[in-house]
C-alpha atoms as one frame of an Amber mdcrd trajectory, in Angstrom:
protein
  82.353 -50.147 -24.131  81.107 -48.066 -21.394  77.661 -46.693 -21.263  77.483
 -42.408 -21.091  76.155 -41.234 -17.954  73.242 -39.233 -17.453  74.140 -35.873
 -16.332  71.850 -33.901 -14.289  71.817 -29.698 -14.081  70.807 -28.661 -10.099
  69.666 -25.557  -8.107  70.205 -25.888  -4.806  68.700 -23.186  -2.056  71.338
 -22.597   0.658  70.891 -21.746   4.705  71.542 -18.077   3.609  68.380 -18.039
   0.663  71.219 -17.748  -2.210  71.253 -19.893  -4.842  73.637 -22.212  -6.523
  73.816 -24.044  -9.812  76.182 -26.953 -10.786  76.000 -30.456 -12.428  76.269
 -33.701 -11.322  75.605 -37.727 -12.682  74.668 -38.507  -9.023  72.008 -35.920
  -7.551  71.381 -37.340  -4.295  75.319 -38.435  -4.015  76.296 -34.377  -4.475
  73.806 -33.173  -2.588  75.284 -35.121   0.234  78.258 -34.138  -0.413  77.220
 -30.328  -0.136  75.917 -30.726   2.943  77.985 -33.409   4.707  82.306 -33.287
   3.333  84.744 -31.237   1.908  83.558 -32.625  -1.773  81.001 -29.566  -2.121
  81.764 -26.643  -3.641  83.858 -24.360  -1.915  80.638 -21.841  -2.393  78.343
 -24.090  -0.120  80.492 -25.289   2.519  79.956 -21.861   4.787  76.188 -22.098
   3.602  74.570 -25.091   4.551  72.823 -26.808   4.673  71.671 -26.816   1.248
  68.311 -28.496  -0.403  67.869 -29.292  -3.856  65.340 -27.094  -5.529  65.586
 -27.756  -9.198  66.450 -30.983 -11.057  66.845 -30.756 -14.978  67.768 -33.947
 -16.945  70.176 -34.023 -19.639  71.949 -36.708 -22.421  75.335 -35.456 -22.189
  77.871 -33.421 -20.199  78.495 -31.338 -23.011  75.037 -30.372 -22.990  74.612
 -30.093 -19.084  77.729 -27.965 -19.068  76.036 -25.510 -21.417  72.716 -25.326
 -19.556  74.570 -24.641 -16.046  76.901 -21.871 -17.775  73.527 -20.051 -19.094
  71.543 -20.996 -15.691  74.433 -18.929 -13.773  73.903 -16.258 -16.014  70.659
 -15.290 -15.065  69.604 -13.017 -13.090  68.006 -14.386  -9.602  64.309 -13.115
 -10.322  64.454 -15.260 -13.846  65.964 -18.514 -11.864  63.287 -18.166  -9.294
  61.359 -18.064 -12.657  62.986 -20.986 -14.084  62.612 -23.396 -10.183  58.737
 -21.984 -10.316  59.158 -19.887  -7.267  57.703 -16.308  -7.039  60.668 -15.480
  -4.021  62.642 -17.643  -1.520  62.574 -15.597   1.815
């Protein structure tokens, strides 16, 4: 029987100040691959490099998936909120 992964939600900050939300079992392996191969998202490969601003542990991919889909919903001011930043310049 294999033992569930821990899956991870992440902010990352990119060169250009925006912000970008995804999910991940591995942070430190995707952040990597944001910054470094073809792996990223399509998003951050013309913004990097990118660091990790925002880390958020979860049980289950289900339940990661449904905290990045709301995440991306808000507006920048509340994830700025959310990371515990007043502004990224």
């Amino acid at each position: 029987m294999q033992k569930n992964k821990d899956w991870c939600v992440y902010i990352v900050e990119c060169f250009d100040k925006t912000l970008y939300t995804g999910i991940t079992t591995d942070p430190e392996r995707r952040i990597v691959e944001h910054n470094d191969s073809n792996k990223g998202a399509k998003y951050t490969r013309n913004r990097r490099p990118v660091n990790l601003v925002y880390l958020e542990k979860n049980h289950d991919k289900s339940t990661a998936s449904k905290r990045e889909s709301f995440i991306k919903k808000l507006s920048r001011v509340d994830k700025l909120k959310l990371i515990g930043t007043e502004y990224l310049k």
